[in-house]
N, C-alpha and C positions, 0 to 999 in steps of 0.2 A: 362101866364099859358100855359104848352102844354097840349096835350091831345094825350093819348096811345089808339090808339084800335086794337079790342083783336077779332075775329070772335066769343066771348061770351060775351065780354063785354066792354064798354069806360070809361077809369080810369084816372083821369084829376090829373095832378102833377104841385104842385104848387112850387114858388121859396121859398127856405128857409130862415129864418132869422138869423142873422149874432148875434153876441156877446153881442152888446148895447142895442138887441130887445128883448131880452130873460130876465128871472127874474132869480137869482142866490141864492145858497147856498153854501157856500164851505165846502166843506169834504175834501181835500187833502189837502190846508193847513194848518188845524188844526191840522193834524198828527205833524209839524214842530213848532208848537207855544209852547212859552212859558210861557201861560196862557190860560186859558177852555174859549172858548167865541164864540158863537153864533151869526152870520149874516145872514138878508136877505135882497137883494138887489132888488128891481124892476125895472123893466127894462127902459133903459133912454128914447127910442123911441117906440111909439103904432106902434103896426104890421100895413100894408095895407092889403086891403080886398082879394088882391089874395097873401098873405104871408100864410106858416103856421111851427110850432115850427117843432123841431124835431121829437118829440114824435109825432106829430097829424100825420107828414108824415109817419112815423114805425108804429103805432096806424093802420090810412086806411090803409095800403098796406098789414097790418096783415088777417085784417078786410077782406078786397077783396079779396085775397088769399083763407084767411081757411072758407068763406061765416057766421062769426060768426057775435052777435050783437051787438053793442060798451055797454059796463058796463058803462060807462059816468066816469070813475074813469081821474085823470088829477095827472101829479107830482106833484102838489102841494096840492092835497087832500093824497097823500102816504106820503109828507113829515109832515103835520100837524099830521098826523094820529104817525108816527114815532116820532117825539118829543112829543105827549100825553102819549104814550106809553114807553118813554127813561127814564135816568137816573132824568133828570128831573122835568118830567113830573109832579109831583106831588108838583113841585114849582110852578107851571100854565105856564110849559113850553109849548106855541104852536105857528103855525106861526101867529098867530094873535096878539100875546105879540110879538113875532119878526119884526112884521110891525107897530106897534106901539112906536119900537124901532128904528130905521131906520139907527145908526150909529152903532147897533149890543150892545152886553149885554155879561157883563163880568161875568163869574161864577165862579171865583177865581182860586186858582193857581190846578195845574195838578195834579188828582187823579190818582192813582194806577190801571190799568184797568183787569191787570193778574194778576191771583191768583196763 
């Protein structure tokens, strides 16, 4: 971990985690599928204690910047929140039925999205 200081303040930056450490959902290749289906992937390796996601890194730096106070909100409380609220959702689309799924969930062949 380094640490930046500031003649107002010391803002400790930690190393980031890499592809395997992160939990996933794809959005961009669904756009190319040919079939509706839903994945969520957990990540293959637990962070180390001076690791942090990307978001946590943008998240403080926002934080220390504009002196605001963390909402505690995390991407995977906006993605659950996004599938309750989707097309879905009303089939008990959430990331909870996603991790419960773990090789992902087929919702059958590709619906019409433009009217």
């Amino acid at each position: 971990m380094s640490e930046v200081q500031t003649h107002y303040r010391t803002c400790n930056i930690c190393e980031a985690m890499c592809g395997l450490e992160v939990p996933h959902y794809d959005v961009f290749f669904n756009a190319f599928a040919v079939r509706n289906t839903a994945k969520f992937s957990e990540p293959l390796f637990e962070k180390t204690a001076n690791q942090k996601h990307d978001w946590e890194i943008l998240r403080d730096l926002g934080l220390y910047l504009t002196g605001q106070e963390d909402e505690g909100l995390t991407p995977e409380m906006l993605l659950d929140g996004g599938l309750k609220q989707g097309a879905y959702g009303d089939q008990g689309m959430s990331l909870e039925h996603l991790k419960a799924n773990p090789h992902g969930i087929d919702l059958g062949p590709l619906q019409p999205c433009l009217e």
